[in-house]
N, CA, C and O atoms as a MOPAC input file, in Angstrom:
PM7 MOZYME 1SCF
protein

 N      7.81700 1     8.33400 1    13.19700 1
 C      7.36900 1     9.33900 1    12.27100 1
 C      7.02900 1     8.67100 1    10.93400 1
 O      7.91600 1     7.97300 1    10.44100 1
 N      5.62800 1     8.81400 1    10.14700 1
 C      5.73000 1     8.48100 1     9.18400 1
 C      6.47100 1     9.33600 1     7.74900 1
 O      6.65800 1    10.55000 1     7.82700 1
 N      6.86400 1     8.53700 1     6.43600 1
 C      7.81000 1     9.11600 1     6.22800 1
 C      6.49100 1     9.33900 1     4.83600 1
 O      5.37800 1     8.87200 1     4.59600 1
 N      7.56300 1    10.45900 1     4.11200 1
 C      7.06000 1    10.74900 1     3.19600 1
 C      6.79100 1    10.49400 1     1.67800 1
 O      7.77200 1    10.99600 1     1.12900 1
 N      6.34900 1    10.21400 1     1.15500 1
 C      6.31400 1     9.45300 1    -0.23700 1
 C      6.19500 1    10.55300 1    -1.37000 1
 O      5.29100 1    11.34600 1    -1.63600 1
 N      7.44500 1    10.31300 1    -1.94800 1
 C      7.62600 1    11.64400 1    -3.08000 1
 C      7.58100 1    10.61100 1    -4.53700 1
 O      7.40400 1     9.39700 1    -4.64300 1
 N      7.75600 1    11.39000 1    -5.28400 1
 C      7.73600 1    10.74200 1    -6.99600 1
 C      8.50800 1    11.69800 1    -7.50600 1
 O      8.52700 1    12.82500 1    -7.01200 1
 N      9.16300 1    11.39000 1    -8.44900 1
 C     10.20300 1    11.94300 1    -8.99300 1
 C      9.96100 1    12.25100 1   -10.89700 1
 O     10.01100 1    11.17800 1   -11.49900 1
 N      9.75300 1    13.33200 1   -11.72600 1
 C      9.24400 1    13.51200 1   -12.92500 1
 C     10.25900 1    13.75500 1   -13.73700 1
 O     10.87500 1    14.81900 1   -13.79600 1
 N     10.47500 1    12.69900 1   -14.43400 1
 C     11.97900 1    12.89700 1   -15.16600 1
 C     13.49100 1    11.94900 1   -14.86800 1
 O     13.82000 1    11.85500 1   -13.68600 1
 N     14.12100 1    11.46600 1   -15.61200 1
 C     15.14300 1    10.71400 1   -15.59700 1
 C     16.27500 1    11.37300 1   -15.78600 1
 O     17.15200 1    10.52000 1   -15.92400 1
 N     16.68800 1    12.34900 1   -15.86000 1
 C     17.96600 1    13.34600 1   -16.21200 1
 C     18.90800 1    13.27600 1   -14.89500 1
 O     18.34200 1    13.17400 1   -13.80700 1
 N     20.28100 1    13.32600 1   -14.94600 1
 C     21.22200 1    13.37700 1   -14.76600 1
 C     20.82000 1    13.93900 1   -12.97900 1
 O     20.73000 1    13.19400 1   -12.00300 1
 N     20.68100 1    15.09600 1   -12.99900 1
 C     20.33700 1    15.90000 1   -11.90400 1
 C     19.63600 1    14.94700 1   -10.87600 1
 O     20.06300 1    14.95100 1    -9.72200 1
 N     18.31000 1    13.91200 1   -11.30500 1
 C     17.30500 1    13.67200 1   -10.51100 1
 C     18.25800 1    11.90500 1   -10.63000 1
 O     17.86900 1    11.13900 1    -9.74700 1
 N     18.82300 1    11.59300 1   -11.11400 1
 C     19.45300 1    10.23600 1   -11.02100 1
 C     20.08400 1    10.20200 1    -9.90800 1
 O     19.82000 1     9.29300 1    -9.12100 1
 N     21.63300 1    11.75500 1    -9.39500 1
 C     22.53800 1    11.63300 1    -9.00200 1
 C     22.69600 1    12.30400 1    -7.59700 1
 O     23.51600 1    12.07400 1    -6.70800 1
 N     21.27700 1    13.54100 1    -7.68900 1
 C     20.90600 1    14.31300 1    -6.66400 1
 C     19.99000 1    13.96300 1    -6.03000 1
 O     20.28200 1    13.71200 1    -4.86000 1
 N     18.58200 1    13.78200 1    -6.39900 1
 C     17.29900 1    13.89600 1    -5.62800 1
 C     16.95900 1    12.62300 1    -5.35100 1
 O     16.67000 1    12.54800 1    -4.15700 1
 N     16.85000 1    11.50000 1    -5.94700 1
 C     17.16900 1    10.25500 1    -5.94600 1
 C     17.78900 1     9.90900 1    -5.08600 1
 O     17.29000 1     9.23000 1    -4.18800 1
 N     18.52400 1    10.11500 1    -5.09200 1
 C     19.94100 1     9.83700 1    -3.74500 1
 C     19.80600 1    10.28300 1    -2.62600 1
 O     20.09900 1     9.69700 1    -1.58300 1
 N     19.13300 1    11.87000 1    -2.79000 1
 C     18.73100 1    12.44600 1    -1.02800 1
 C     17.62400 1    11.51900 1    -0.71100 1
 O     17.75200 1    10.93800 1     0.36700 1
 N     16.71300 1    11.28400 1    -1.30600 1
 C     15.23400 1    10.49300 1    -0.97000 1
 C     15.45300 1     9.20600 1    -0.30500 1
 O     14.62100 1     8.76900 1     0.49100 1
 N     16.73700 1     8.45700 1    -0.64500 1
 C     16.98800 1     7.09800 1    -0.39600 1
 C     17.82400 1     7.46300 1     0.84600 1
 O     17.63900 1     6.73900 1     1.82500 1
 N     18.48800 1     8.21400 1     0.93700 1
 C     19.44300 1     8.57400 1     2.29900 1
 C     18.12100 1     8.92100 1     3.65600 1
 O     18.21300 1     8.42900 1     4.78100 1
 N     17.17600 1     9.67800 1     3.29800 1
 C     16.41700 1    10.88000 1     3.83800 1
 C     15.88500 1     9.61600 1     5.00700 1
 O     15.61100 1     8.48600 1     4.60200 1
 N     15.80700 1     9.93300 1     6.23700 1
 C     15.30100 1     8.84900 1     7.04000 1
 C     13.61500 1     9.08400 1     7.20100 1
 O     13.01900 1     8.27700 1     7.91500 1
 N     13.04700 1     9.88700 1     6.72000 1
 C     11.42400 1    10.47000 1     6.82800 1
 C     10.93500 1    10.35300 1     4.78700 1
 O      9.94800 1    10.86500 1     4.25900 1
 N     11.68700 1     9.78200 1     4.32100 1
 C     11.31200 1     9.88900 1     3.10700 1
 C     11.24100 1     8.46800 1     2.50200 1
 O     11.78200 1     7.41000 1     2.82300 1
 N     10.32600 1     8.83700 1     1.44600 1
 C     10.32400 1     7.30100 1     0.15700 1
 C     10.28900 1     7.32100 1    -0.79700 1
 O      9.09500 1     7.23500 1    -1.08500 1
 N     10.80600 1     7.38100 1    -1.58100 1
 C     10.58200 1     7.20900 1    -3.32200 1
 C      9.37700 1     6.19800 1    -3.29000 1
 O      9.34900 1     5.20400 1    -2.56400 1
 N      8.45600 1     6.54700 1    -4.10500 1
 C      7.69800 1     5.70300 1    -4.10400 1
 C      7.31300 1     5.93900 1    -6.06800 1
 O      7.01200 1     4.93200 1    -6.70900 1
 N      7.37300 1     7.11900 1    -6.67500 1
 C      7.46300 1     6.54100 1    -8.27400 1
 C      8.48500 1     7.52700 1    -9.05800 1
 O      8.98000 1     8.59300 1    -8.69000 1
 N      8.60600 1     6.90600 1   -10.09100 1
 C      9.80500 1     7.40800 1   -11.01000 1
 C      8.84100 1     7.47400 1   -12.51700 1
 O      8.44200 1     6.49800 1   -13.15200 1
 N      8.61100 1     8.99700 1   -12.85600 1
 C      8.22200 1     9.05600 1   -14.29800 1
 C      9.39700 1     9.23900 1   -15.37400 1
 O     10.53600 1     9.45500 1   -14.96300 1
 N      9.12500 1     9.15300 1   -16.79200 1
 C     10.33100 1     9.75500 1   -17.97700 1
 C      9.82700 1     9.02100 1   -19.10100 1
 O      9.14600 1     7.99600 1   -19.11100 1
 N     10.31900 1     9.78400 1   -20.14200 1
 C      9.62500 1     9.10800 1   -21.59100 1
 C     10.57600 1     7.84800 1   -21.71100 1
 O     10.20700 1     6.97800 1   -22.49900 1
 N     11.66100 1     7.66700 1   -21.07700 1
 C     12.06500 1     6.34900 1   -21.45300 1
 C     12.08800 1     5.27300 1   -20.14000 1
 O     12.69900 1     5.49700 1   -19.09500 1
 N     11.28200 1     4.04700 1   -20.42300 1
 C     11.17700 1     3.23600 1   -19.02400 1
 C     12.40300 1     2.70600 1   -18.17100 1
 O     12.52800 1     2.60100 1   -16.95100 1
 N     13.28100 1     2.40300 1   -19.22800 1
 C     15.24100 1     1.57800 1   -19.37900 1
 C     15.14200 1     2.75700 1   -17.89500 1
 O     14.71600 1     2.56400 1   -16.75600 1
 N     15.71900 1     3.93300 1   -18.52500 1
 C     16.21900 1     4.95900 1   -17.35700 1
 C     15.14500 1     5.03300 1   -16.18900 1
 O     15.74900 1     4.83900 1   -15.13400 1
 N     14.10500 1     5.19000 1   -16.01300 1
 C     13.32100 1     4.84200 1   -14.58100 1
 C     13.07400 1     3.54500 1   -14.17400 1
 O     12.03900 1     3.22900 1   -13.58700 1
 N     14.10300 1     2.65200 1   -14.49300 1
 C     13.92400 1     1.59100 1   -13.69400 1
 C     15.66900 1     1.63100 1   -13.36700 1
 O     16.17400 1     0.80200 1   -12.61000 1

């Protein structure tokens, strides 16, 4: 199955500890970008 490539808008707490984390677990999924006004926190 190919998997899916999501991006993520924002660096806050929620998307660090929640969505972030399901995406990397998710066996059909990929993080593929990370936006936020500060670069430090999306990397």
């Amino acid at each position: 199955m190919e998997k899916v490539k999501w991006g993520v808008l924002g660096t806050a707490g929620i998307a660090k500890d929640q969505t972030i984390r399901g995406m990397i677990e998710a066996e059909n999924c990929s993080l593929y970008a990370i936006a936020g006004k500060n670069i430090d926190k999306a990397l």
